[in-house]
Wavefront OBJ file of the C-alpha trace (Angstrom):
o trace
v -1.187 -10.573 101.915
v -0.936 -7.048 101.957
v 0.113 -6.994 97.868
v -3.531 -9.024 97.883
v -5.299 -6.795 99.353
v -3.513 -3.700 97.557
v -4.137 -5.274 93.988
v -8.275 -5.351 95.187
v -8.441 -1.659 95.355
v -5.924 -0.421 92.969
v -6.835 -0.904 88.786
v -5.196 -3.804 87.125
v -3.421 -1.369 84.592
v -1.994 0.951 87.105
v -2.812 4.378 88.602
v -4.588 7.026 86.060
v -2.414 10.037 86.825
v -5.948 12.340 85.797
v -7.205 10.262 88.384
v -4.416 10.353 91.433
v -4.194 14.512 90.789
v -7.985 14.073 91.130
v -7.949 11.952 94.718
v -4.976 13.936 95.974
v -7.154 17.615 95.755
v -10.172 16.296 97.026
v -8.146 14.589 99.591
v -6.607 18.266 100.217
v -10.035 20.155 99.850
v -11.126 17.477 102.511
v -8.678 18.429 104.648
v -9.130 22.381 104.086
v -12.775 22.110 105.093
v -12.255 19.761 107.803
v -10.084 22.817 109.479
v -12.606 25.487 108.602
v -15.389 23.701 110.107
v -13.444 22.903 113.469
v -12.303 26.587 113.232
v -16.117 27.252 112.867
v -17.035 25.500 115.761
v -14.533 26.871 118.176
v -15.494 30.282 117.033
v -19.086 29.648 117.511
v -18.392 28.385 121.382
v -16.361 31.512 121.834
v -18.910 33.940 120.486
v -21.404 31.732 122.898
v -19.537 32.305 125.707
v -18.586 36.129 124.797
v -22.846 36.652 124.769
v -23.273 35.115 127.829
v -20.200 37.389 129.430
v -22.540 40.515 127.563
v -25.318 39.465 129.487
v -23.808 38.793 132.940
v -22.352 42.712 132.260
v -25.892 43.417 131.204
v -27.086 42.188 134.711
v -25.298 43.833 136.778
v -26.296 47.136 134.731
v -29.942 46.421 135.612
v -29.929 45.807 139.290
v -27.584 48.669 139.756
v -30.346 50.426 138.249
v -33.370 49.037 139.943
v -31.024 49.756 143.576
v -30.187 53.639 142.438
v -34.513 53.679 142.189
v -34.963 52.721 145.408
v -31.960 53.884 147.100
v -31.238 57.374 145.536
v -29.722 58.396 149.210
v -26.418 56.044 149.099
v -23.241 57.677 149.014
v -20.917 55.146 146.706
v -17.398 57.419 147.128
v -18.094 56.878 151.324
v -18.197 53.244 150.725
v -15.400 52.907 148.208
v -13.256 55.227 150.330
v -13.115 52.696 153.109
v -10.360 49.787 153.451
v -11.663 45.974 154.183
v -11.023 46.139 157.690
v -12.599 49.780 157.932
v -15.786 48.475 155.639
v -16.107 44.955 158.265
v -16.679 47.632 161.130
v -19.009 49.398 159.384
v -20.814 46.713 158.517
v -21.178 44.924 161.880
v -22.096 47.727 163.971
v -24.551 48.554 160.770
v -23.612 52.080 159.791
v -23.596 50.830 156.698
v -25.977 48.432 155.189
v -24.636 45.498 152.861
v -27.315 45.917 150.172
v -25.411 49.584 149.614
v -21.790 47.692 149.683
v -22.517 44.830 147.177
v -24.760 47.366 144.548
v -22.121 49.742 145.403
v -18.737 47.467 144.173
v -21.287 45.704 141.316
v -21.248 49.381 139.884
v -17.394 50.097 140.218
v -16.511 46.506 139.008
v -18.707 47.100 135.560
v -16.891 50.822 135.447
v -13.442 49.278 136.183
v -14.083 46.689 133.118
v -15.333 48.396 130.986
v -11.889 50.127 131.083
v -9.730 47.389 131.448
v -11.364 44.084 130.394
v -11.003 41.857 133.817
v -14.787 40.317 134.575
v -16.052 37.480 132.912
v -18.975 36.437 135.208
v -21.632 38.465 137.176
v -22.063 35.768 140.140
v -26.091 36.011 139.718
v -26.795 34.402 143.013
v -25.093 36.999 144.820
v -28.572 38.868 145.280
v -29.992 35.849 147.159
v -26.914 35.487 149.008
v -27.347 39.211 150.370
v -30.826 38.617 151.605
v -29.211 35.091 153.598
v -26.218 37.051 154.862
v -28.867 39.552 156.098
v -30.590 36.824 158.131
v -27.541 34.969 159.933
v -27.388 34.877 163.533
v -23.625 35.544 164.189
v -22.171 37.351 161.372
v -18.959 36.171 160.516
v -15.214 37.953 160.231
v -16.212 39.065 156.795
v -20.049 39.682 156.743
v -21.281 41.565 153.855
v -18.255 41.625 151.795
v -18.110 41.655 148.206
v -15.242 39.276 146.857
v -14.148 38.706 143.693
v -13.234 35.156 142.059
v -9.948 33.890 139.682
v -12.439 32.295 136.545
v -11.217 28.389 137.649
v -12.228 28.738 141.171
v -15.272 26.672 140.964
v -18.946 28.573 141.857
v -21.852 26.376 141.518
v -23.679 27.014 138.092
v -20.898 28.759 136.561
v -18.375 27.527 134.546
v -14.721 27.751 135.051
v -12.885 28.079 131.647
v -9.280 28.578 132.307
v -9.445 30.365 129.033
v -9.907 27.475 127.053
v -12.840 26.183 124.931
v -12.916 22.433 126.134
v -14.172 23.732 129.497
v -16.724 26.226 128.148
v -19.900 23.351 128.493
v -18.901 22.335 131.975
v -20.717 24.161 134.401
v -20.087 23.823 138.180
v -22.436 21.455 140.121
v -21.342 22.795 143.511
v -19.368 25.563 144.948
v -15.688 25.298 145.894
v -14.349 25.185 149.317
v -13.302 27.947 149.378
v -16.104 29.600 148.142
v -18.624 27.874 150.758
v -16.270 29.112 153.770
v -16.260 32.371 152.662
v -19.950 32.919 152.451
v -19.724 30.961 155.820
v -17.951 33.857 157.236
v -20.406 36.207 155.783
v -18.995 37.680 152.441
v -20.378 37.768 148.647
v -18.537 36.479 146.082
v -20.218 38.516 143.274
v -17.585 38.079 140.171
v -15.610 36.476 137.938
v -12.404 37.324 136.758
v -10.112 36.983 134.062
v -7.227 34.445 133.325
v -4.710 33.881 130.594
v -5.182 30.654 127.958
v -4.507 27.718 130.066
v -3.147 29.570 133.168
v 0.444 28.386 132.296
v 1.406 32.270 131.886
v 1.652 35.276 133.380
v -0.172 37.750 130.858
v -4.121 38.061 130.962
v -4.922 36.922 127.355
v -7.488 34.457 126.118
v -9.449 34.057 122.929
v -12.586 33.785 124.643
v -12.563 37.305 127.000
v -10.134 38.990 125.224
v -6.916 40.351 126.651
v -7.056 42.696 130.163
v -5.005 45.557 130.709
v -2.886 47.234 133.571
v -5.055 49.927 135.378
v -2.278 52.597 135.280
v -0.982 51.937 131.910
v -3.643 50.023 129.278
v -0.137 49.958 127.072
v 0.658 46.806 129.698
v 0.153 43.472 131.029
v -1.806 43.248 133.946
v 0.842 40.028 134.794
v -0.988 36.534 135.705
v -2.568 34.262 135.731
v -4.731 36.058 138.578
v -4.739 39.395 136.514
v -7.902 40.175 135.842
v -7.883 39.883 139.688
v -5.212 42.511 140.001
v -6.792 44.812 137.336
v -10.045 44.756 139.224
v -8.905 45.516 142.704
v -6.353 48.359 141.504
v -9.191 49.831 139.511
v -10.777 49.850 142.662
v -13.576 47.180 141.866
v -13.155 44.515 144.393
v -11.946 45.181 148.149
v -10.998 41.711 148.191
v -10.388 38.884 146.001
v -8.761 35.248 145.428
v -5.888 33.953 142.878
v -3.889 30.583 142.506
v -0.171 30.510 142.590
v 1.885 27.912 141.064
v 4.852 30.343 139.656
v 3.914 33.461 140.781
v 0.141 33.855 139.686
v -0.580 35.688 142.934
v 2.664 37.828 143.053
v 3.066 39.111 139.738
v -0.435 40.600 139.088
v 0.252 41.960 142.415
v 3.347 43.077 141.898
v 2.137 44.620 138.433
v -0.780 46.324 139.143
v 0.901 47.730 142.369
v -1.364 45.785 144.994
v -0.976 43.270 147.830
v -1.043 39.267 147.534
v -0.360 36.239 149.547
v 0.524 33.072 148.224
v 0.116 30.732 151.495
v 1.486 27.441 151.917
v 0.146 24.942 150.044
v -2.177 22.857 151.784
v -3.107 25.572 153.986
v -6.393 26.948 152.276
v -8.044 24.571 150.564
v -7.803 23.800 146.880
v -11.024 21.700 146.662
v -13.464 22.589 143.576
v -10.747 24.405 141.323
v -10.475 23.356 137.860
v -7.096 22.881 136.298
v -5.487 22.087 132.673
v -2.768 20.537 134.311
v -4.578 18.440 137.373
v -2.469 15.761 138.646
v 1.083 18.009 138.189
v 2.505 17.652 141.419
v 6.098 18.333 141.426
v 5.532 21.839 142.132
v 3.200 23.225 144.633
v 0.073 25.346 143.252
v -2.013 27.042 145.809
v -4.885 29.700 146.711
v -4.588 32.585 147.952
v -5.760 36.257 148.780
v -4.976 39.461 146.663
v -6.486 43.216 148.540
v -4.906 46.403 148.137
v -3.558 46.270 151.708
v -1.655 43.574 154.350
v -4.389 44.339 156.902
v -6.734 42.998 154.533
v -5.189 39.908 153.518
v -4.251 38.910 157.685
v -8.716 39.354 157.951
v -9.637 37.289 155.240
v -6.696 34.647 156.330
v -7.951 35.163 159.800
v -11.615 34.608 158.320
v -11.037 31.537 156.287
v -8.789 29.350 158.689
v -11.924 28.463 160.460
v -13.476 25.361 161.784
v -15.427 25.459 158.588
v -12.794 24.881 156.288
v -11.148 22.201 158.325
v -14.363 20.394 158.402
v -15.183 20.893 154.780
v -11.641 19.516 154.015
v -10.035 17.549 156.595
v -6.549 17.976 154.303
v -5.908 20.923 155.570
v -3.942 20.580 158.932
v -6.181 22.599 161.675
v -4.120 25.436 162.294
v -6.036 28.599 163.391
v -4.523 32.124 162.507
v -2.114 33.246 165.216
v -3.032 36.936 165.484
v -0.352 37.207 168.542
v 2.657 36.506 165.694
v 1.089 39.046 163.122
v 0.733 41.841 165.924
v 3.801 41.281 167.222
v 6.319 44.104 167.786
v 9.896 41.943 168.339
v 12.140 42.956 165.922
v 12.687 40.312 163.143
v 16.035 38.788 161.831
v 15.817 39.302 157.900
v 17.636 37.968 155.392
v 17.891 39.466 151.885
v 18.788 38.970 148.577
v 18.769 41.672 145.400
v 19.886 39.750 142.657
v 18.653 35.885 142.402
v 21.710 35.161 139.959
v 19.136 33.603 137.332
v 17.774 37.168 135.665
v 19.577 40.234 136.226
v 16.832 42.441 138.432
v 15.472 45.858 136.765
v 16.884 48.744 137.912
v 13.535 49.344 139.948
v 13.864 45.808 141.705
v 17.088 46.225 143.169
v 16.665 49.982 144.103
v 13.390 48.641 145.952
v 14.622 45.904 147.670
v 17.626 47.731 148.839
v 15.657 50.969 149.919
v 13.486 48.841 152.386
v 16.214 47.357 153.847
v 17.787 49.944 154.984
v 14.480 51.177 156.238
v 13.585 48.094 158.180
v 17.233 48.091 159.466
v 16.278 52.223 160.762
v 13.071 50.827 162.335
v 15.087 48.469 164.762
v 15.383 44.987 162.700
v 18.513 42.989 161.261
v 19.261 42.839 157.896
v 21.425 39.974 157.301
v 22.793 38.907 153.072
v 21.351 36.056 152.277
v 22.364 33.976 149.025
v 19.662 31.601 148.241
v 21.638 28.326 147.046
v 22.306 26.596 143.407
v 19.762 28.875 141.736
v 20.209 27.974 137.824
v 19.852 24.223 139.397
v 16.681 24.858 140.968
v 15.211 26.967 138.644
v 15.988 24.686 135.599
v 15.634 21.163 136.543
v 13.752 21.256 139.742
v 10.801 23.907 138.504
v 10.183 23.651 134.908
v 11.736 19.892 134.473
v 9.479 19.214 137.488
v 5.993 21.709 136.060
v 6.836 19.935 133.065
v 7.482 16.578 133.999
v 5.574 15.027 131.339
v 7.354 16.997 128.253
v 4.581 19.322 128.505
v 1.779 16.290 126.825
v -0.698 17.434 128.943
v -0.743 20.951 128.593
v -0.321 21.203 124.892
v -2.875 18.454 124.640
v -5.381 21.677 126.483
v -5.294 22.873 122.702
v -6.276 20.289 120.425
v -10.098 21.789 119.355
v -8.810 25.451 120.311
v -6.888 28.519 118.755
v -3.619 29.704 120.795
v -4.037 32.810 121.765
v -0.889 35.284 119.788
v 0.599 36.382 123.520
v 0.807 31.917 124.574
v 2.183 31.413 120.572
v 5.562 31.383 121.778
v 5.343 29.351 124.632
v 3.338 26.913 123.076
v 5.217 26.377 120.195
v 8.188 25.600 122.260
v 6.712 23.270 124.600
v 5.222 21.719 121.009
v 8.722 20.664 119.841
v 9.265 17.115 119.837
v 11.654 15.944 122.538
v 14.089 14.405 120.393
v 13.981 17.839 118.528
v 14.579 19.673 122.107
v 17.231 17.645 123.203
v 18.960 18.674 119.781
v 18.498 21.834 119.953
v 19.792 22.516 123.561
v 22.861 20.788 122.441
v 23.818 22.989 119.536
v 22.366 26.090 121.748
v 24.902 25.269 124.715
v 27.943 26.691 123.740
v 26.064 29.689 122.826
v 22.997 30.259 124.923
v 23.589 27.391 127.829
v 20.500 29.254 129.996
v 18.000 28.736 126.799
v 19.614 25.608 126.246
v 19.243 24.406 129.881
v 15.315 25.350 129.761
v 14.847 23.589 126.722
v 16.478 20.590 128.082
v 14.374 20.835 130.725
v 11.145 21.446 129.179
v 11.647 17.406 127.792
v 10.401 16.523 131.461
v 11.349 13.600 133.454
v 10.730 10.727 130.669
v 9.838 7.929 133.467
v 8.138 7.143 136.915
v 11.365 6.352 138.082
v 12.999 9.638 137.571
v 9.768 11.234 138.900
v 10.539 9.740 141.766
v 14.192 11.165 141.811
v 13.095 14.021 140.737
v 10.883 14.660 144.424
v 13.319 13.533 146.412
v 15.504 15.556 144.510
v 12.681 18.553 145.616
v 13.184 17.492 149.227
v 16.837 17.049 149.205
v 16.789 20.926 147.892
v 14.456 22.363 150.631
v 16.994 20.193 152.739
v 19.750 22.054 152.399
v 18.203 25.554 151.447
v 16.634 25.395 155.349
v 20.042 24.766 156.311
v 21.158 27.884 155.022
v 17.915 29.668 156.450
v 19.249 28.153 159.961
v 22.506 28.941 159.806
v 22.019 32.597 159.300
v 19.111 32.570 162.594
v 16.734 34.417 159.719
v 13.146 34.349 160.882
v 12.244 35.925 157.276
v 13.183 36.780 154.122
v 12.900 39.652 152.001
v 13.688 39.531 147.947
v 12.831 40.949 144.773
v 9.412 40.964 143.133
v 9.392 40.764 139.353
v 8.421 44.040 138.133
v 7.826 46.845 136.598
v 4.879 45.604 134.691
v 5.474 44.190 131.347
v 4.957 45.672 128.301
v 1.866 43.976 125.973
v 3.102 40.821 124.442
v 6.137 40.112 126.512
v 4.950 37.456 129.483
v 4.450 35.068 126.387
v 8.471 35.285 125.580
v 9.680 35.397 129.301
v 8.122 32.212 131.192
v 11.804 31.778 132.789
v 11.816 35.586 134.103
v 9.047 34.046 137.059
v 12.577 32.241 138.860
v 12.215 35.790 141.650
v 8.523 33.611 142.672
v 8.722 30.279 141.640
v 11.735 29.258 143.561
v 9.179 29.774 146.539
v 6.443 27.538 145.383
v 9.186 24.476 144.524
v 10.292 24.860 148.198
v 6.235 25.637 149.294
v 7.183 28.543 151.766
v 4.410 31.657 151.947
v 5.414 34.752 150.027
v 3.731 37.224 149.598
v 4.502 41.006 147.356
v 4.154 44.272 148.698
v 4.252 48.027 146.414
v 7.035 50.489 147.815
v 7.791 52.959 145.486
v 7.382 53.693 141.520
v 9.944 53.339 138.658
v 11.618 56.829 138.597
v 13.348 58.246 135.955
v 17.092 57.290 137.044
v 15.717 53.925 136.802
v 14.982 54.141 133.404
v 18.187 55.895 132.654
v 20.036 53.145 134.540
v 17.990 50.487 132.167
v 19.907 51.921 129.545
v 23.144 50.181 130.487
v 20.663 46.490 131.359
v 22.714 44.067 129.769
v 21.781 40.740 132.191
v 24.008 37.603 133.301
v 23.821 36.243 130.196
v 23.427 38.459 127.512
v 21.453 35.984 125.720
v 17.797 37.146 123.942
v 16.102 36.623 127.446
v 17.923 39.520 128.719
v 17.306 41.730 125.586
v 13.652 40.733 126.003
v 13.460 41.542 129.690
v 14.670 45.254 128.972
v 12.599 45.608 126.160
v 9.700 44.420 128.633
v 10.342 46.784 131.247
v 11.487 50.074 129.462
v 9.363 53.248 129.996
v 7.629 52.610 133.165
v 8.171 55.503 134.844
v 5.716 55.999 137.487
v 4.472 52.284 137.833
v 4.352 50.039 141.042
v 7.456 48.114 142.207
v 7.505 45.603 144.558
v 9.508 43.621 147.103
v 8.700 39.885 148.099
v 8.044 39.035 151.819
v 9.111 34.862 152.384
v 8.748 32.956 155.523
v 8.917 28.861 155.887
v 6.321 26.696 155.452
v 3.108 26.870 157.269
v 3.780 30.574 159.258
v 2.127 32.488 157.154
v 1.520 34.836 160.172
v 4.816 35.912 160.013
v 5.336 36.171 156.293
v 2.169 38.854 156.750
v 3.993 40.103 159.731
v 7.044 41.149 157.151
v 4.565 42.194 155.200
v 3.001 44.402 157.361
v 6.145 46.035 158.423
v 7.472 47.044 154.643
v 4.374 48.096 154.094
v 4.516 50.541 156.862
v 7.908 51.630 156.601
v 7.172 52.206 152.970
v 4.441 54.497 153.787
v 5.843 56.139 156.361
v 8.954 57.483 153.829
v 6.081 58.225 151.399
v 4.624 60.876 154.364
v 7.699 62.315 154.845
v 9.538 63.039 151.764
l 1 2 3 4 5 6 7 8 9 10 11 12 13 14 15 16 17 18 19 20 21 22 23 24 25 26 27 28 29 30 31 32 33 34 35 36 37 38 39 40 41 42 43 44 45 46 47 48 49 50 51 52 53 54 55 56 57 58 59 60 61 62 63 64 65 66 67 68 69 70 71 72 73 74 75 76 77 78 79 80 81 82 83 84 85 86 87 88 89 90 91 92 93 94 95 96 97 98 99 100 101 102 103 104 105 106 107 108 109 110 111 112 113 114 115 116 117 118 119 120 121 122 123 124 125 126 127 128 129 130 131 132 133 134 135 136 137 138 139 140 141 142 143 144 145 146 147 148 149 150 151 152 153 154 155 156 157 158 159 160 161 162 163 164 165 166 167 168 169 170 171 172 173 174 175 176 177 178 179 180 181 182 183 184 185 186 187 188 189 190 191 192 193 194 195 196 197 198 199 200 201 202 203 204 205 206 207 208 209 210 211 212 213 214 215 216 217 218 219 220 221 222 223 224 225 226 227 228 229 230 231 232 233 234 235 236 237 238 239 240 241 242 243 244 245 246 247 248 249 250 251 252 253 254 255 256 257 258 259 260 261 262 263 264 265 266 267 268 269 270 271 272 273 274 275 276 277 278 279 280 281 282 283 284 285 286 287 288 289 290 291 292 293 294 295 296 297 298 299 300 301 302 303 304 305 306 307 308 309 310 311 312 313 314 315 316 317 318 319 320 321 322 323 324 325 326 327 328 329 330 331 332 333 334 335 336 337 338 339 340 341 342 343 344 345 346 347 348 349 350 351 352 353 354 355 356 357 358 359 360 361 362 363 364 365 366 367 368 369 370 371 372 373 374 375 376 377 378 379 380 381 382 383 384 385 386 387 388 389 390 391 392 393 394 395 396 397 398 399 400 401 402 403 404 405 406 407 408 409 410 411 412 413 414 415 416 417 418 419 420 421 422 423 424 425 426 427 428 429 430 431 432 433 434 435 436 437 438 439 440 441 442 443 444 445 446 447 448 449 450 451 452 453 454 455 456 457 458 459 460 461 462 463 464 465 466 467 468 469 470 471 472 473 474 475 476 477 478 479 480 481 482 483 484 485 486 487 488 489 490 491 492 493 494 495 496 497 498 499 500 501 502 503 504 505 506 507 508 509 510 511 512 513 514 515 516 517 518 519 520 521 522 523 524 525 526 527 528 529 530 531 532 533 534 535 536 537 538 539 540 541 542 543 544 545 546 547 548 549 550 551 552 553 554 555 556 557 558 559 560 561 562 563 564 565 566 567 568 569 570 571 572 573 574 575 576 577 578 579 580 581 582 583 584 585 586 587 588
C-alpha cells in the first residue's frame, strides 16, 4: 500500500540527484525563513511591549509635571524621609495630603529606574483611584499609600507577562484579590515591576524589559523573581510593595538588595488573579507576600490585608485576623538555629551573620538552642525540585516555544530541556563523581506518573511529620537560619537554581519566613572566601564563590521561620533581629 502510494509521487526512473539537491535546499531555505520570520514576530511583540513600557515611563513624567505646576510648595525629601507606619499617621490626621505622597513616590520610582531598570507599568488608574481614596468615609489601615506590584499580580487592564511573550496580548479583565483589598484599605497601587523570564529564577532578566540591577552595586543581580520589587524599594521608590514566593522569590531580592520580606503561609493572603507559567504545580507551596524596607511595615500591611474583605473576596483563606498581642509581645522566645544547612556551604557573610545575632538575641534575654533541620540533601532533591518539577519540567519549557531564552535562564533551560532518558544517563555516569549534580538531575526527570505524585505528597507530609517533631522536641517557638546572600554577581542565579535550598526548604514544609539585613560583607569575609571550598567541591561550589566574591559592603541577611499559619510570630522574630541589629549598629 504504502510502496503504491510511494511509486505515485516518486518518477518511474528514479530520483534526479539535480533534482533531490534541489528539494533538499529549498526544503532548508524553507526552514531558515520559517525561523527568521517567527524570530521576527517575537521581536516585533517585544519592541511592542518595550513602547508601551516608554510610554507608561512617559506618563508618569507628565503628571509629575502638571503636579510640580500646581503644587510648587511640596517638600518630596519630608515625604520620602518618613517610614510606612510614620507616612499612615501623617496621612490620617492629614498633615500630609495623599495627592503629594503618590506624585511624590511616581517621581522617585521613574528616578530609581531609570538607574536600575525595575518598572514595567505606570498603573494609569492610580490618578482616579486618588480622587476615590480622597472621598471614603473610614479610611482604611493603609489610606493613601503608594504600593508597588510583582508584573504577574493581576491589575485590571494591564497585562501580566511573567517575562514571556505568550502573555504579552492578555490583558487583565479584573483586578486581583489582592489588589482589590488593598485599595479597600485605602492604598494605591501605582506600578509595575520587574520579573525574570518565566519566574522559575532568581535573577531579574527578561527579553522583553531588559535585565534590572542591584541598587548598591549595578555590577549585580538584584536576586528574584520579585527583584525589580527589591530594586525599587531599596532605591527608595516604593514604601511598600508585593512579591510571590515559591523558592525564595520574596527572600532573596530581599536578602540582596538589603531590605525586608515576608513570605506568609500559603493560603493565608490570597493568590486569586495571579498569572503563572507553571499554574496547576502543586507539590510545592507558592505564595504572596509583602516586601518594605522595615518589619514594622510589613506587620501594617499584614495587619491591613487580613481583613473581612479578603475573607469575603476569597472564602479559601481561613479567617484569621492579625494577632497584634503576639507581634507586640515582650516574652522572651525559645530559638532554634542553624548556620550551615549541610546542602551549600554558607558564605563567609552568612554564617558570621547568623551567628552574630544569636549571640545578640541570647544578650537581650532569649534562648538560643542548635537546631539541625533533618535529611536535608533528601528534601532538597527529591521533595523540592522532583516535586517543582514533577512533570520533567514539560510545562515550563513548553513557556518557550514562540520565545527567545533570555542568556542569564540559558543554562537552566537547557538542562531542564534534556530528554529524560538522557537525564537519567547522565546522573548515572555523574554519580561517582558529582552525586549532588547527579541527584538534581535525577530529580529534575519529575515524578513520571499520578501514582508517584501521589507518593510523592504524602511523602511532603510524612517530611513536615517528622521535621515538627524535631521543632517539638527542642520546645522552639522559632527559628532563625541563614539567608542566601551576598548578592550575586551578573549572570550567576542562571547557574545556581540549587543554591535557593537556605528558602525553599520553607516553602516545601509551607511555614512563614521571612529575611531581615544585619550587617554588610566586611573585608575578613572576603579574605575568609578565599579558603570557600563547599561540601562538595563539585562546580556548584566553585560557582557559588565566584558568585559572591567582592561584595564588600553589601547587605547580609538572616532568615526568621515560624510554623504554619503564625505569621505574627515569625514578624515577632523579625522584629527583634531587626532591633538588636540596629541597636549594635548605634553603638559600635
Amino acid at each position: 500500500m504504502i510502496q503504491e502510494k510511494l511509486g505515485e509521487i516518486l518518477p518511474k526512473d528514479g530520483i534526479n540527484p539535480p533534482v533531490a539537491l534541489a528539494l533538499a535546499c529549498s526544503s532548508a531555505a524553507a526552514v531558515v525563513i520559517w525561523k527568521w520570520m517567527t524570530h521576527r514576530g517575537i521581536q516585533r511583540k517585544m519592541d511592542e511591549a518595550r513602547r508601551w513600557r516608554d510610554d507608561s515611563l512617559e506618563h508618569m513624567e507628565k503628571v509629575i509635571w502638571k503636579f510640580k505646576q500646581k503644587n510648587p510648595g511640596v517638600q518630596p525629601e519630608f515625604i520620602l524621609s518618613l517610614s510606612l507606619v510614620e507616612l499612615a499617621e501623617k496621612l490620617k490626621d492629614e498633615s500630609v495630603s495623599p495627592d503629594s505622597v503618590l506624585y511624590t513616590y511616581i517621581r522617585r520610582a521613574l528616578q530609581v529606574t531609570r538607574e536600575v531598570n525595575c518598572v514595567t507599568d505606570f498603573i494609569h488608574g492610580c490618578e482616579q483611584q486618588l480622587q476615590e481614596v480622597k472621598q471614603q468615609k473610614e479610611k482604611g489601615l493603609l489610606y493613601g499609600i503608594p504600593v508597588s506590584i510583582k508584573d504577574h499580580i493581576g491589575c485590571k487592564g494591564h497585562i501580566s507577562t511573567c517575562g514571556l511573550v505568550q502573555f504579552l496580548n492578555k490583558v487583565q479583565e479584573d483586578d486581583s484579590v489582592i489588589v482589590k483589598v488593598l485599595k479597600k484599605q485605602g492604598a494605591i497601587p501605582f506600578v509595575k515591576t520587574n520579573v525574570p523570564q518565566s519566574m522559575i529564577n532568581y535573577d531579574c532578566s527578561n527579553l522583553i524589559f531588559g535585565q534590572t540591577v542591584n541598587p548598591p552595586d549595578h555590577k549585580r543581580s538584584p536576586g528574584g523573581s520579585s527583584g525589580g520589587e527589591g530594586a525599587l524599594i531599596a532605591g527608595g521608590g516604593s514604601l511598600l510593595g508585593f512579591g510571590t514566593d515559591v523558592a525564595g522569590s520574596i527572600r532573596l531580592p530581599s536578602s540582596f538588595c538589603g531590605i525586608c520580606g515576608l513570605k506568609p503561609t500559603g493560603g493565608r493572603l490570597s493568590t486569586v488573579g495571579l498569572v503563572s507559567p507553571i499554574i496547576g504545580m502543586k507539590s510545592v507551596t507558592a505564595t504572596i507576600g509583602p516586601m518594605a524596607k522595615d518589619v514594622d511595615s510589613l506587620a501594617l500591611c499584614m495587619k491591613a490585608l487580613l481583613c473581612d474583605e479578603l475573607f469575603h473576596l476569597d472564602s479559601s483563606v481561613p479567617p484569621m485576623p492579625f494577632k497584634e498581642e503576639i507581634y507586640t509581645s515582650t516574652k522572651p522566645l525559645r530559638i532554634g538555629y542553624y548556620e550551615d544547612d549541610g546542602y551549600f556551604e554558607p558564605s563567609p557573610s552568612m554564617r558570621r551573620a547568623v551567628r552574630e545575632t544569636k549571640n545578640l538575641l541570647q544578650a537581650a534575654g532569649h534562648t538560643l538552642i542548635p537546631f539541625v533541620p533533618p535529611r536535608l540533601n533528601y528534601v532538597i532533591d527529591e521533595l523540592f525540585t522532583r516535586g517543582l518539577f514533577s512533570d520533567g519540567a514539560a510545562t515550563l519549557v513548553d513557556r518557550f516555544k514562540g520565545d527567545i531564552v533570555d542568556t542569564n535562564l540559558k543554562s537552566q533551560v537547557n538542562c531542564y530541556s534534556i530528554p529524560i532518558l538522557l537525564k537519567r544517563i547522565l546522573a548515572l555516569v555523574l554519580k561517582p563523581v558529582y552525586p549532588r549534580i547527579a541527584r538534581d538531575l535525577n530529580a529534575l526527570c519529575g515524578v513520571g506518573s499520578v501514582q508517584n505524585l501521589w507518593k510523592h505528597h504524602a511523602a511532603v507530609t510524612i517530611y513536615g511529620r517528622e521535621f515538627l517533631a524535631e521543632w517539638r522536641k527542642l520546645k522552639l517557638d522559632v527559628v532563625l537560619c541563614p539567608a542566601l546572600g551576598p548578592a550575586f554577581n551578573e549572570g550567576y542565579p542562571g547557574k545556581l537554581f540549587a543554591a535557593t535550598s537556605y528558602t525553599n526548604l520553607y516553602n516545601v514544609l509551607n511555614f512563614p519566613a521571612g529575611v531581615v539585613p544585619v550587617t554588610t560583607v566586611t573585608r575578613a569575609d572576603e579574605e575568609e572566601l578565599k579558603h570557600y571550598r563547599g561540601h562538595c567541591c563539585d562546580p556548584w561550589d566553585k560557582r557559588f564563590k565566584e558568585a559572591v566574591e567582592g561584595a564588600v559592603g553589601l547587605p547580609v541577611a538572616v532568615q526568621c521561620v515560624a510554623l504554619s499559619w503564625q505569621e505574627e510570630l515569625c514578624l515577632r522574630l523579625m522584629k527583634e533581629v531587626e532591633t538588636v541589629a540596629q541597636r549594635r549598629r548605634t553603638t559600635a
